[in-house]
C-alpha positions as CSV (number, residue, x, y, z in Angstrom):
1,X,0.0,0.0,0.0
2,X,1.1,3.2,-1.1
3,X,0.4,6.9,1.0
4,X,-0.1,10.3,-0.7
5,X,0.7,13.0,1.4
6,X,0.2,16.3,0.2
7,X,2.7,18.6,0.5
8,X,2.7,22.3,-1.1
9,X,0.1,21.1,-3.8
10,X,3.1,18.5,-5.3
11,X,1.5,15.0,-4.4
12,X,4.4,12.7,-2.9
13,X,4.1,9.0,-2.4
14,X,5.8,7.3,0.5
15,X,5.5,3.6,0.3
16,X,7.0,2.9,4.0
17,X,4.3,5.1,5.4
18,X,2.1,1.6,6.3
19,X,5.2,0.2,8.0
20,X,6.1,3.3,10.0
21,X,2.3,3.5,10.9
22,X,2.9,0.0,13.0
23,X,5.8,1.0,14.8
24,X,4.8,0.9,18.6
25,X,7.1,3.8,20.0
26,X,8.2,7.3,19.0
27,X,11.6,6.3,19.4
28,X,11.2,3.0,16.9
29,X,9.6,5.7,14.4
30,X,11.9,8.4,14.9
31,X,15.0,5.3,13.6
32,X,12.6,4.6,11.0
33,X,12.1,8.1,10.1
34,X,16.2,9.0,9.8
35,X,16.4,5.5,7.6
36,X,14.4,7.5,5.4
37,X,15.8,10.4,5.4
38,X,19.1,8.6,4.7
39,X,17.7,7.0,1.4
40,X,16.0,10.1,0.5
41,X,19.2,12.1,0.7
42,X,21.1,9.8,-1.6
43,X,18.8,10.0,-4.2
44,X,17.3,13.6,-3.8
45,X,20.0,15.5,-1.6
46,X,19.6,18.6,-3.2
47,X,15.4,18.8,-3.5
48,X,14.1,21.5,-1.4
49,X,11.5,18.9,0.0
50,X,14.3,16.6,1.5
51,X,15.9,19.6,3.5
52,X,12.7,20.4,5.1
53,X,12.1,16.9,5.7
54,X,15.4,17.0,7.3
55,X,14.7,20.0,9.6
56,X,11.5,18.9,10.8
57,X,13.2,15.6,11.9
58,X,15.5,17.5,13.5
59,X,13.0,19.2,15.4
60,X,11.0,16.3,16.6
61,X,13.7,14.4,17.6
62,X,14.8,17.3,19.7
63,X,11.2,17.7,21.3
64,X,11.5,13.8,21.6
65,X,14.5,14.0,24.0
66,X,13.9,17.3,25.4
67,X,10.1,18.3,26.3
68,X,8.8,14.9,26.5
69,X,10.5,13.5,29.6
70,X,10.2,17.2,30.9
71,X,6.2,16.4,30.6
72,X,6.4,12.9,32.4
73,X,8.5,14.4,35.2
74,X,5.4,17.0,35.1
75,X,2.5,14.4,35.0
76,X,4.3,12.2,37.9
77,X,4.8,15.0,40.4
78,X,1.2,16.0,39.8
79,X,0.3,12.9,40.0
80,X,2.2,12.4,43.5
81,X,0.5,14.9,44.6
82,X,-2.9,14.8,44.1
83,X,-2.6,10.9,45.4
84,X,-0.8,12.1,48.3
85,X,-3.7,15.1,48.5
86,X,-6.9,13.4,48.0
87,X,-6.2,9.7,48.1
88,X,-4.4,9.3,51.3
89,X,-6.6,10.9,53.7
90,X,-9.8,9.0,52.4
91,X,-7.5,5.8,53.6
92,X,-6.7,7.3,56.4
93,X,-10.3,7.7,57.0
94,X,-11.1,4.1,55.7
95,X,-8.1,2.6,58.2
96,X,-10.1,4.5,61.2
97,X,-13.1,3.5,60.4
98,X,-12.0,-0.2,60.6
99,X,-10.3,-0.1,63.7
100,X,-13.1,1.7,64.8
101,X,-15.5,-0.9,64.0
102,X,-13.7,-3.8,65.1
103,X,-12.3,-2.5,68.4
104,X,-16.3,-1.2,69.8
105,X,-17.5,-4.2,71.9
106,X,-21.5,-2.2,71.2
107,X,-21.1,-2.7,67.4
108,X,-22.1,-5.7,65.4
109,X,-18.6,-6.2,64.3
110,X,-17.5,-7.6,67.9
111,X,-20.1,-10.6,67.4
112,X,-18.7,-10.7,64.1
113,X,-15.3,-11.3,65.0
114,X,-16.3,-13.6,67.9
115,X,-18.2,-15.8,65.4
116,X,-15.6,-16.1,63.1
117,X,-13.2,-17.0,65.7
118,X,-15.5,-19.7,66.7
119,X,-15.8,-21.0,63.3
120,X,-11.9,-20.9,62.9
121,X,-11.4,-22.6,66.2
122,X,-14.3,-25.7,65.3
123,X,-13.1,-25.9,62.0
């Protein structure tokens, strides 16, 4: 299967466009990518096309190794933070309730418990 891309009203085929659509990672795509900027150069190293094609790899590669981990440092912190903000107390919360229920001798829990120890002891 062939692409067409359209590019500056000049149609362009790129046959390894179906293969580079399977690749799982940016980083297996961006290898992919400077394969074909390799070939491309050979045979068209002077074509304006090939030079912009060059520069825009260029540029995502750089965002690649640059902003990207700077947004998963980003996300993780925030992350941290809102677990540590609004997860933790509700299991504080949770973790006092519990004790709570199983240490009042008036609440059903304490027959609860007692029958289960029972049960554990017969069985």
């Amino acid at each position: 299967m062939v692409a067409n891309i359209t590019h500056d009203k000049d149609l362009c085929a790129i046959p390894e466009m179906e293969r580079l659509q399977k690749q799982p990672t940016i980083g297996r795509l961006l290898n992919e990518l400077h394969e074909i900027l390799q070939a491309e150069q050979v045979c068209n190293s002077d074509v304006e096309i090939t030079k912009e094609f060059k520069k825009n790899l260029e540029t995502l590669e750089k965002a690649y190794k640059d902003e990207i981990p700077k947004i998963i440092d980003s996300y993780q912190k925030e992350h941290q933070q809102n677990f540590v903000r609004k997860q933790l107390p509700q299991v504080e919360d949770y973790y006092k309730k519990l004790v709570n229920w199983t240490d009042d001798i008036d609440n059903p829990g304490y027959g609860l418990r007692k029958v289960i120890s029972e049960l554990r002891e017969n069985s």
